[in-house]
C-alpha positions in Angstrom: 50.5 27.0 -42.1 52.3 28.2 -39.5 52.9 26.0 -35.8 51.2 28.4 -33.9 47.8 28.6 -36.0 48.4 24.3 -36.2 48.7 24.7 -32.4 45.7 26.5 -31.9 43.6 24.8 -34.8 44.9 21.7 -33.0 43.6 22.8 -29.5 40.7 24.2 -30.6 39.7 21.1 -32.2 40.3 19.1 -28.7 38.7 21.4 -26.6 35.4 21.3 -29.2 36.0 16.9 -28.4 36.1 17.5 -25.1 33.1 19.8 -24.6 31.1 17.8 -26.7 32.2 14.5 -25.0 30.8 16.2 -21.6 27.7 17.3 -23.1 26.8 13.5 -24.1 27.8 12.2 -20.6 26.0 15.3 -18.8 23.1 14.7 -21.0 23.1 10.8 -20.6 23.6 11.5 -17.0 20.2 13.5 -17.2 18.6 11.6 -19.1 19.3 8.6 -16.2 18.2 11.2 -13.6 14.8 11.4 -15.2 13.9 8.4 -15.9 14.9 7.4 -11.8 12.2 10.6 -11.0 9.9 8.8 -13.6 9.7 5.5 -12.0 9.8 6.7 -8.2 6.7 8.6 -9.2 5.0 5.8 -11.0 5.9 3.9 -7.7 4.4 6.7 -5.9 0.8 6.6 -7.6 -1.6 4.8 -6.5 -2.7 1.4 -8.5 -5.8 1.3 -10.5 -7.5 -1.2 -7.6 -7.1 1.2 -4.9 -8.3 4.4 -7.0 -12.0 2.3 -8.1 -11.8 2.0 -4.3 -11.5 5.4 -3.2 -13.9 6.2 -5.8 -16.6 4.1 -4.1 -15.9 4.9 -0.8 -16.4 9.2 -2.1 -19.5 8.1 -3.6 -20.9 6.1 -0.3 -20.1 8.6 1.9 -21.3 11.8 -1.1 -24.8 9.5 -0.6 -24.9 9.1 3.1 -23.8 12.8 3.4 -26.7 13.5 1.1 -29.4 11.6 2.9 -28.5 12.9 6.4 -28.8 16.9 4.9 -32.3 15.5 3.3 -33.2 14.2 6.8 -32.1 17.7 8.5 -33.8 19.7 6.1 -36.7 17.9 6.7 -37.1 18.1 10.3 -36.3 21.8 10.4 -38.9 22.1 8.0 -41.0 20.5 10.6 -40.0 22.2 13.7 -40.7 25.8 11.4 -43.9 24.7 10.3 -44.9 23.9 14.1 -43.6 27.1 14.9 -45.5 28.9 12.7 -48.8 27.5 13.7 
């Protein structure tokens, strides 16, 4: 084998190293950068405690909502009905 084909076998070997050593520490790098993202957001969410709570306070105000409309609906029903007459 001639020294220029050992030359270029020889670079093209290192250059194949060297990509492949940057893919593993730009993938590692990632893989860092992801799981950061991953615990910010988990950081970010609300606990269990405080969801239940939010839940309850809907549901309280979905029922007081509810009663009020049946209370409106029921005194226009009475002002129409005394109109009518």
């Amino acid at each position: 084998m001639s020294r220029l084909r050992q030359g270029i076998l020889v670079g093209f070997v290192l250059s194949l190293l060297i990509v492949l050593l940057i893919a593993l520490d730009v993938g590692g790098e990632r893989r860092r950068q992801v799981s950061r993202h991953i615990r910010e957001l988990r950081k970010a969410l609300p606990g269990v405690e405080q969801l239940k709570q939010s839940v309850q306070q809907a549901t309280t105000k979905t029922r007081e909502t509810r009663r009020n409309l049946g209370k409106h609906m029921q005194e226009s029903a009475s002002k129409l009905a005394r109109h009518t007459q």
